[in-house]
N, C-alpha and C positions, 0 to 999 in steps of 0.2 A: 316424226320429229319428237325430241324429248326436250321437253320444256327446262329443264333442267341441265341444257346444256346450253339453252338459249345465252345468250352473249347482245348486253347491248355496250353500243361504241360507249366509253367513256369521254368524259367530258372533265373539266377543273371543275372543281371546286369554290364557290363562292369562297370567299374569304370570311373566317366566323364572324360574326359582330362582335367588338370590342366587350370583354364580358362575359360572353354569352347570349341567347336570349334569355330576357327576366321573365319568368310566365310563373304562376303557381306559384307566389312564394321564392322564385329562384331555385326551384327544383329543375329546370327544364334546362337552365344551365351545367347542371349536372349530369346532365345525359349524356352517355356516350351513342354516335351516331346510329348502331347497333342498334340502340333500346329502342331511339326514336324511329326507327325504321319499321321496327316491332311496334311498334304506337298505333303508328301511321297504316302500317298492313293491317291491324285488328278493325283499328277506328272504318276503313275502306270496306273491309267487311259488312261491320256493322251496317254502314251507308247501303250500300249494294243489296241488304236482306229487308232493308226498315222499308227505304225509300226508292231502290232502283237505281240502275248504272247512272241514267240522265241526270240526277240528283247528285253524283258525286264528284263533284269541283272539288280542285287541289286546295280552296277555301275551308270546304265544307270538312273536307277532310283533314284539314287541318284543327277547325275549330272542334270536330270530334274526337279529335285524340286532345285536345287542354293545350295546344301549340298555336305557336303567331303564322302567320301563312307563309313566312318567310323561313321558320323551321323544314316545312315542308319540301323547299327550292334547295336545300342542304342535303337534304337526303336521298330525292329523287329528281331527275329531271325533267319527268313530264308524269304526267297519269298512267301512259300506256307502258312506261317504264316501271312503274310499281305493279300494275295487273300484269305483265310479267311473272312478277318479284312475288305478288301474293298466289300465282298459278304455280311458283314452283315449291313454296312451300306448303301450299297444301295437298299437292301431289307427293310431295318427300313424307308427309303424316301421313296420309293414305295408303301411302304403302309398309310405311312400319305397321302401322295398324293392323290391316290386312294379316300379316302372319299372324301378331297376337292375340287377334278374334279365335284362329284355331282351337277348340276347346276338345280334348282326348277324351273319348270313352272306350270299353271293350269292345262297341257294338260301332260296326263302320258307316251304319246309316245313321246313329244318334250321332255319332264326330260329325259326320256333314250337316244334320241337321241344327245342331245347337252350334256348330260354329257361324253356318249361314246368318242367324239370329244374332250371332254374336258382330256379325259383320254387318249386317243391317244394323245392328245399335249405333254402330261409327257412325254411319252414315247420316240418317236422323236424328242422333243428338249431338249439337243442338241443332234443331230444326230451320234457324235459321242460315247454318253453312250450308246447308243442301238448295234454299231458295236462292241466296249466292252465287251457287256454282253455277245456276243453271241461267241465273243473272249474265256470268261471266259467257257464257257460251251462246246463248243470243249475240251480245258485243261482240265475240270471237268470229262467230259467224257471218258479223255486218263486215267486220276489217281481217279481210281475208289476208293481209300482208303483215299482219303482227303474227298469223304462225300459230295462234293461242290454239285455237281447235282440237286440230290435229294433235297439238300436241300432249291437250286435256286427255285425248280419251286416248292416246298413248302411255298416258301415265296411267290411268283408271284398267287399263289393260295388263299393265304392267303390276299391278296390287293384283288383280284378278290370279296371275301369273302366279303371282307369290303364294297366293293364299291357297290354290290349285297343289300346290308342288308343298307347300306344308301338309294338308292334308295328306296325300299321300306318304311323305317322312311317314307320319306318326303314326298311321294306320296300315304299313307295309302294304300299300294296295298301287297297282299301275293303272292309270287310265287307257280305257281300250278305246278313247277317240283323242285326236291327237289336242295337248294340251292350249295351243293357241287358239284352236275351234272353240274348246268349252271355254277358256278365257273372257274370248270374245264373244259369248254366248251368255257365261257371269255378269259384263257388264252391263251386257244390251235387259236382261231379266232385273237387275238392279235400279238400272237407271230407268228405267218406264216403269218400275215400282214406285220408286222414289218420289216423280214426278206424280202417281196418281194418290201416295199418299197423302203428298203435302195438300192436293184438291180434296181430298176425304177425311184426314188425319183419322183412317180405321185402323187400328190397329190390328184388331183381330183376323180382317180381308188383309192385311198385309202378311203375318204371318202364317195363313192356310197357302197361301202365294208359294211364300220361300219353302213350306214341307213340303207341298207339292212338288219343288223342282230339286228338294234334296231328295227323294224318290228317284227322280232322274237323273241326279246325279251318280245316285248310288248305283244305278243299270250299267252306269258308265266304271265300275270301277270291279277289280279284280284281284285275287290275294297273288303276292308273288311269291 
């Protein structure tokens, strides 16, 4: 399932308050419902990396992004309607990202190697979107009928994909194991990095990891 095509039922619209909301000075009036959406997904983050999912009330999240709680009920309609909204756009950066970590050299194990690195920096900075996500996926995994899960590491497979199929462009080289395998093999080496860095923050055990498995990747790959 790709989160990204997920669809929730719409609903109206509260009617705006006469005005606007006054918040800040009367800036918050001036929001188009776009920004505050963007507010509101940052501010849920934040929550979600500081404090943990249980901690993030459509309150809390409101009063995190500088908004009255009833800005909030304009934008979204429920909580599990924004952790949605916030899984599909940090899936849509993850995978722009993804190609752009590709970093070109003459040598086809230095491409995989510094881009690996390069793809690891996404990931871990900043540190706190990485304890987020995996915030998100505990939740995902309690309510199995929002779909989130699947469709997390659908998209995290799908960056993998990308970033797979870059390398190769740019290095003329074919992979001699078929690409959804190392994929799926990218995310699983990534995401159990991830998870032990945030318990270690070594960085150094983190990157003898990724050259280790750019070695193996490079076993995986072939000039055409």
């Amino acid at each position: 399932m790709d989160v990204r095509k997920m669809r929730v039922t719409p609903r109206p619209r509260p009617p705006r308050p006469p005005g606007g909301e006054r918040h800040g000075g009367g800036c918050m009036s001036r929001l188009a419902v776009a920004d505050r959406r963007a507010l509101l997904l940052a501010a849920a983050s934040r929550i979600i990396a500081r404090d943990g999912i249980a901690e993030m009330t459509t309150r809390a999240i409101a009063n995190e992004a500088g908004m009255p709680q009833g800005a909030f009920h304009y934008c979204f309609r429920s909580k599990d309607e924004l952790l949605v909204e916030l899984m599909r756009a940090t899936i849509d950066d993850l995978v722009t990202r993804s190609s752009a970590a590709v970093t070109t050299s003459t040598d086809v194990h230095e491409t995989i190697r510094m881009s690996l690195r390069g793809l690891w920096q996404n990931v871990v900075d900043p540190a706190d979107k990485q304890l987020a996500l995996y915030e998100l996926t505990t939740y995902a995994l309690r309510n199995p009928d929002l779909g989130l899960a699947e469709a997390q590491y659908h998209g995290y497979t799908l960056a993998a994909t990308r970033f797979l199929e870059t390398v190769a462009e740019r290095t003329l080289i074919e992979w001699t194991v078929p690409v959804p395998t190392l994929a799926r093999l990218l995310v699983s080496v990534v995401d159990g990095l991830g998870l032990n860095w945030l318990a270690d923050r070594d960085d150094d055990a983190a990157h003898a990891v990724l050259d280790t498995f750019a070695r193996q990747l490079t076993g995986c790959a072939v000039g055409r």
